[in-house]
N, C-alpha and C positions, 0 to 999 in steps of 0.2 A: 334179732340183729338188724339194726339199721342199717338201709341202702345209702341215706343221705350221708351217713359219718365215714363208709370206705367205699365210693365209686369203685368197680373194678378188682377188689380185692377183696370179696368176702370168702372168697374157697382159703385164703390163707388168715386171714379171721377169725373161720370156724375153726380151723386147725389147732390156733393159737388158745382158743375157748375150749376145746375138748381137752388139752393139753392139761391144762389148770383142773378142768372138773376130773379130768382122771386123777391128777394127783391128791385132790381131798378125798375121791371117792376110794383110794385105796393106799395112800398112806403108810394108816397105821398097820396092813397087813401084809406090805414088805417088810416093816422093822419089826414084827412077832417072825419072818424069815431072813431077820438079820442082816436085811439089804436094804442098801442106800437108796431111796429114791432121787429123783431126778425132781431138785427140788427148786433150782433156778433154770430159767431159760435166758439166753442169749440173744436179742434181738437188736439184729444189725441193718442198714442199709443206709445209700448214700443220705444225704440233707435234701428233705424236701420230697422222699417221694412218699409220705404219707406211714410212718411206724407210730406217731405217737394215737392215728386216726383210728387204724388197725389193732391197736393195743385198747382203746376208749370202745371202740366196737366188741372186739371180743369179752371183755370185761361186764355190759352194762347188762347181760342175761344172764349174768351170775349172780347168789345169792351175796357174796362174799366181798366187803367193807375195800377198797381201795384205799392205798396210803401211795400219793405221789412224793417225791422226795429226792436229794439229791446228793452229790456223795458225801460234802460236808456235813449234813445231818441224817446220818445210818442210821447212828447211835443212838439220838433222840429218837429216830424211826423206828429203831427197835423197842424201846423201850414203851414206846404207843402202839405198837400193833396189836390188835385185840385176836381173840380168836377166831380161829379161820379168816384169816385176811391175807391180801394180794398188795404185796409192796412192790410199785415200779420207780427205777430210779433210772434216770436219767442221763446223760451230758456222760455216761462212764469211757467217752471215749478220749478224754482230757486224760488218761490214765495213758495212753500212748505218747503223748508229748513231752519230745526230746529236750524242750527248752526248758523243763521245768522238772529237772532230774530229783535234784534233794526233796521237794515240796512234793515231787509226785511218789516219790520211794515213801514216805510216812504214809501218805495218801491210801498209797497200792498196800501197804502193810496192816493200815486199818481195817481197810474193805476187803481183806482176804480173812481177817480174823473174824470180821462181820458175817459174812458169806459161810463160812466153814462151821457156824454155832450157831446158826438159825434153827429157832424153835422150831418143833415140827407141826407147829399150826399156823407159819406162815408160809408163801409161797412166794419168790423174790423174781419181777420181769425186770431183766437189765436193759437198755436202751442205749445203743451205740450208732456213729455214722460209720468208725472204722470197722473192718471184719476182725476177728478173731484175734490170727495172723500176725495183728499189729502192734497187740497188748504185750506188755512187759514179761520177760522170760517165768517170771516166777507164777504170776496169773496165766499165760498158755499151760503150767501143768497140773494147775488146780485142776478141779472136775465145775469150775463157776461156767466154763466158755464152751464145757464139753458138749452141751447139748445147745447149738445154736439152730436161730431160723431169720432167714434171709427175705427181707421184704425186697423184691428185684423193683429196676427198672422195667416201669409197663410197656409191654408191646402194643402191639398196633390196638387186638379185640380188646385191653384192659383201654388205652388210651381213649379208645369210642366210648367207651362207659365214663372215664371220667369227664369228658367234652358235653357229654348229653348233660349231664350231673350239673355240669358249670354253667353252661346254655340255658337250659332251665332253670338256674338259682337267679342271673345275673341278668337276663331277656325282660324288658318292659311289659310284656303280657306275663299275667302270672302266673307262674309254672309252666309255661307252655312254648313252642315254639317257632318261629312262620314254616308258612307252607316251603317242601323241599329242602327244608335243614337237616332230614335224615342221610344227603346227597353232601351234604357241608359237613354234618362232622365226621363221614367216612374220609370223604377229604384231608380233612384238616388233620384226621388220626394218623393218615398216612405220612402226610409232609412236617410231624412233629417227631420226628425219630429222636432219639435221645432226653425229649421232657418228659420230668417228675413231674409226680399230680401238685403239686405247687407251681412248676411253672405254666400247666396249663389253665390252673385257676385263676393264674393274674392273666394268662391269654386271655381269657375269654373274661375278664374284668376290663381288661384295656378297652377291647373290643367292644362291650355293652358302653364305657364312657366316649368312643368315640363315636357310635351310632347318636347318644345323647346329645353331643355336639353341633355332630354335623345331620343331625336326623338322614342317618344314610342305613342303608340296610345291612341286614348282619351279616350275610356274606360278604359285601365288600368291607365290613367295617373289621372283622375278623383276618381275611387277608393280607388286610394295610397290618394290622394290630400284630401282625407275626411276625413281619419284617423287622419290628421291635423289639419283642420278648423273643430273648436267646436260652437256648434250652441250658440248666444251672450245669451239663456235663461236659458244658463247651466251654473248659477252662485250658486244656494246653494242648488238646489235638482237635481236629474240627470232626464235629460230625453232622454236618448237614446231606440231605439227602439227596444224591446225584438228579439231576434232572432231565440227565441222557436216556433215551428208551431203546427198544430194539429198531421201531419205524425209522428212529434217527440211521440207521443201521444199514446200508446196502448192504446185496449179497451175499456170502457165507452161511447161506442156508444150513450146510448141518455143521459148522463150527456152532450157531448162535442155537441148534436142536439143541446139541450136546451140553451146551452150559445153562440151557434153561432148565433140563432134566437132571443136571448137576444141582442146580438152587433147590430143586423140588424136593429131591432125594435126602439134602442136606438138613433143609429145614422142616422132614416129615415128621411123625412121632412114629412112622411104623417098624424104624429102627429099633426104636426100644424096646417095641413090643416084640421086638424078634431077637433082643438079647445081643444085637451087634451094634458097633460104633458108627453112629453115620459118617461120612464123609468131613473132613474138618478143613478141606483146602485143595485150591486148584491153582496153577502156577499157568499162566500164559506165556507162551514164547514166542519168539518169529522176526522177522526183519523189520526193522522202523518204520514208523508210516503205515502199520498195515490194521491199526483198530485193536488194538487191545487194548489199552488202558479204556477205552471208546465201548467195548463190550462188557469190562470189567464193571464200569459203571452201569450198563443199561443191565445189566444182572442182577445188579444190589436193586436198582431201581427197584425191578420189576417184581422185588421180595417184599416182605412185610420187616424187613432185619433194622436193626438201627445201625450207625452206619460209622466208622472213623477209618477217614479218606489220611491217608499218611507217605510221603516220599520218603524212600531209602537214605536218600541225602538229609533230608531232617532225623534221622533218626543218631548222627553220626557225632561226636563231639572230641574235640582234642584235646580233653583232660579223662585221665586215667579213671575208668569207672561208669563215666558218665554215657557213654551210649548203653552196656548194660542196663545201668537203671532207668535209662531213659523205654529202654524194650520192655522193661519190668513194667513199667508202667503202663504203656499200652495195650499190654496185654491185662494189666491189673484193671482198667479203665474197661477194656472190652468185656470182660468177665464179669463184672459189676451191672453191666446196663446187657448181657446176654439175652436175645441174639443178637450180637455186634457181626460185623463183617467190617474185616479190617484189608485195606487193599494197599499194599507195598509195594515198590519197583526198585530194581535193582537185586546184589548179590551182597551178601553181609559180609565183612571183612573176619580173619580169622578170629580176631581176638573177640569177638563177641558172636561167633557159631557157636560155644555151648550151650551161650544161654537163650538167643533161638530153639534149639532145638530143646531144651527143657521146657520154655514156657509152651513150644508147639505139641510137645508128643514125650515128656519124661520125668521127671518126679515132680514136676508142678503139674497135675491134672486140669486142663481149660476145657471146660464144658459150653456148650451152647457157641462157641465160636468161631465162624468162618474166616479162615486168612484168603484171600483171592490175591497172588502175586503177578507182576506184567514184568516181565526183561526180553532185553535183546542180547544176552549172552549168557545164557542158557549154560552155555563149555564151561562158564567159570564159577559155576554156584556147586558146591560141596555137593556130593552124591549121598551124602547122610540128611539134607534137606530134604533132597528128591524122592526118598521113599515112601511107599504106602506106611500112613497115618500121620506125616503131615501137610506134604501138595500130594492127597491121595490123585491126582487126575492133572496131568500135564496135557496141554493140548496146544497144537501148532496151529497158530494164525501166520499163514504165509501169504505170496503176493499173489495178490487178487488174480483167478482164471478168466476166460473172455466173460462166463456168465454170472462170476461175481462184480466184476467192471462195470457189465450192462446193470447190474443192480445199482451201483454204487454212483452211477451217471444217474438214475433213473431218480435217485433219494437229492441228488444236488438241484436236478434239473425242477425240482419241487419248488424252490426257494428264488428261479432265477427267470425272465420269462426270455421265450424262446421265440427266434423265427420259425418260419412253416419249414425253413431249409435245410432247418439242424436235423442230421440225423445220428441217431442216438446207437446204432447197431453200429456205426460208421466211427463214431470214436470211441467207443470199446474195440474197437479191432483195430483202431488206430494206437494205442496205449498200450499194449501188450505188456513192456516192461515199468507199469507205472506201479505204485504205488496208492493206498488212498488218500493217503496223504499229498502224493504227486495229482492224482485226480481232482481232490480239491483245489488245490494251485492252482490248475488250469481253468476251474471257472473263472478265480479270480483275475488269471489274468485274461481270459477273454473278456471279461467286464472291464478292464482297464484299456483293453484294444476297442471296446464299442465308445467309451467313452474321448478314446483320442481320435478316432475318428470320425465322433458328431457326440459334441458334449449334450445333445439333448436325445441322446440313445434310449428307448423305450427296451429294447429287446436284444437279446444275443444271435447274431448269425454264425451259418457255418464258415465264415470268412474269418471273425473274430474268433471262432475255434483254430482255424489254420494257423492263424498269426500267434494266438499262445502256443500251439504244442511247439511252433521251432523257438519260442521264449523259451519252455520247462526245459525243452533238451538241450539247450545251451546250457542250462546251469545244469542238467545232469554231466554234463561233460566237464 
């Protein structure tokens, strides 16, 4: 099995190859015990992250004749399939399309009678972008879609294998690639959360033509080249990867423990190995201004998860229907490109808590997916939200203590420079009822008091501190 034809995805591959050679290797010794084998497989996954590569790989170490084909010609298909042969057909997921009801009903009528009388010496790979799920009532209860396999969105370790894969095809030395590129495409694996092996093949295609250009080098020319290519999943919610971290982060030492060991636990495998559910969501609460949504992100950061960043308020529509399906979808989108971490704010109105709580934790099963929630009103979110196994872990981000302050000064004070005079132990004691939010304010406005007091101000004094807190607390009042 070739590494060049599926970067990243040969454990599902071989899977998709043992698959097939068991069905020739024993076949005919189900049907002498009167049992149906499992004679099509179902292969699904979004556009572009590489089934037809996977399907060409698992195929070319078998003895057995390939007929590619498409739904329009089955019948011909059929009629040419030699013995022992592996028919994959294609595009079956036009077989969901609501626009093309009449045309698709003859269609779907064909290809069930197709499917249901297949010789027992061929073996049919179907190829779809839709899942299962989507296909027309009468095809969900054939046994065509019963045995499906899911080519996912790559994570971070498949992502490194296809990056090196690209790098090396696409890199002016041949096969090879400059010194320290092992450091660039860990990078680059990280900060491409949601792209299919398609779209990181044209990354790193843009990238070798604008090195060509501008004879610049492939880290910067790979960087530029990203801000370009958007990953094919960024079609109605964003999922770009937060670039808030913890350092960003004063104080709240074991608020930021607790949810780092929250992501750990979430995204371990030793869940599984231990036959229980990991964790599928944590809900932050607390008063405004105090860094949640600010934590929620440096969390997802600091994960390997692909990411769809979403407000409450977008999720809302004033036609009958439409916020449901609007939530169906995001969680259908998360579930698709799993591990997604989906991060919400706000409390969902009644008429769409059921089907929250189905897509979170009830007859729709969502695997691999993190919800991370941020609200300031906690009182008015359904108590059927709140339970273990869907925000298994609520945790209070409340207003900052003296020695989250003095953190919280200490991460500002980074970014701003200071006289010898400021003291830093002195306006954390001075702020007691601030906010982080209020604490950031006051750099700003002590920067606004250094500079109307000498518009060629280098530095922050503790004067220009004096003159913003009575600023903040005017407008506290």
């Amino acid at each position: 099995m070739s590494d060049d034809l599926v970067p990243g995805y040969n454990d599902v591959a071989a899977g998709l190859s043992a698959e097939v050679r068991s069905y020739f290797a024993s076949h005919q010794h189900y049907r002498q015990l009167n049992t149906q084998p499992m004679q099509v497989i179902f292969v699904h996954g979004t556009a572009g992250v590489g089934k037809s590569a996977v399907i060409k790989s698992a195929l070319q170490s078998l003895p057995y004749p390939v007929i590619n084909s498409s739904l329009g010609d089955i019948v011909v298909t059929a009629n040419g399939a030699a013995a022992a042969s592996v028919i994959v057909l294609d595009r079956v997921d036009v077989l969901a399309d609501r626009d093309l009801t009449q045309e698709i009903g003859k269609l779907g009528m064909q290809f069930l009678q197709f499917t249901q009388s297949l010789p027992p010496s061929v073996f049919m790979i179907l190829e779809s972008t839709r899942p299962a799920t989507s296909m027309p009532a009468s095809i969900k209860r054939s046994i065509v879609v019963q045995h499906a396999l899911e080519i996912p969105v790559p994570t971070r370790p498949r992502r490194e294998k296809i990056v090196q894969y690209a790098v090396a095809k696409y890199s002016r030395t041949e096969g090879g690639t400059e010194p320290g590129d092992s450091s660039l495409i860990s990078r680059i694996a990280r900060a491409t959360a949601g792209y299919v092996a398609r779209d990181l093949c044209n990354l790193c295609r843009q990238a070798y033509l604008r090195m060509l250009r501008a004879d610049n080098g492939l880290r910067n020319a790979m960087l530029d080249a990203r801000l370009i290519v958007r990953p094919s999943q960024q079609l109605e919610f964003e999922c770009a990867l937060p670039t808030k971290t913890w350092a960003d982060i004063g104080g709240y030492g074991p608020v930021k423990s607790m949810l780092q060991r929250f992501m750990k636990l979430a995204t371990s495998e030793t869940s599984s190995r231990l036959g229980i559910k990991p964790p599928t969501g944590v809900l932050l609460h607390g008063p405004t201004g105090c860094g949640k949504t600010a934590m929620a992100l440096a969390m997802i950061a600091d994960s390997s998860c692909n990411v769809i960043c979403i407000r409450g308020s977008e999720l809302f529509s004033k036609y009958l229907g439409e916020t449901e399906a609007r939530l169906r979808r995001l969680f259908q989108a998360a579930q698709a490109c799993s591990p997604w971490s989906s991060v919400e704010s706000g409390g969902p109105g009644l008429r769409v808590l059921s089907t929250l709580l189905n897509e979170m934790d009830g007859v729709h099963e969502t695997r691999g997916v993190i919800a991370v929630g941020c609200t300031n009103q906690i009182d008015k979110i359904d108590d059927a939200i709140l339970r273990p196994g869907r925000f298994d872990q609520l945790v209070h981000v409340g207003m900052p203590a003296l020695e989250d302050r003095a953190g919280i000064v200490q991460t500002l004070a980074r970014n701003s420079p200071l006289e010898a005079d400021v003291r830093m132990d002195e306006l954390a004691r001075l702020t007691s009822d601030y906010s982080g939010a209020e604490l950031e304010q006051l750099f700003r406005e002590a920067g606004l008091a250094a500079m109307r007091s000498d518009a060629d101000a280098i530095a922050l004094s503790m004067e220009d501190f004096m003159d913003a807190l009575d600023k903040v607390d005017d407008n506290q009042q």
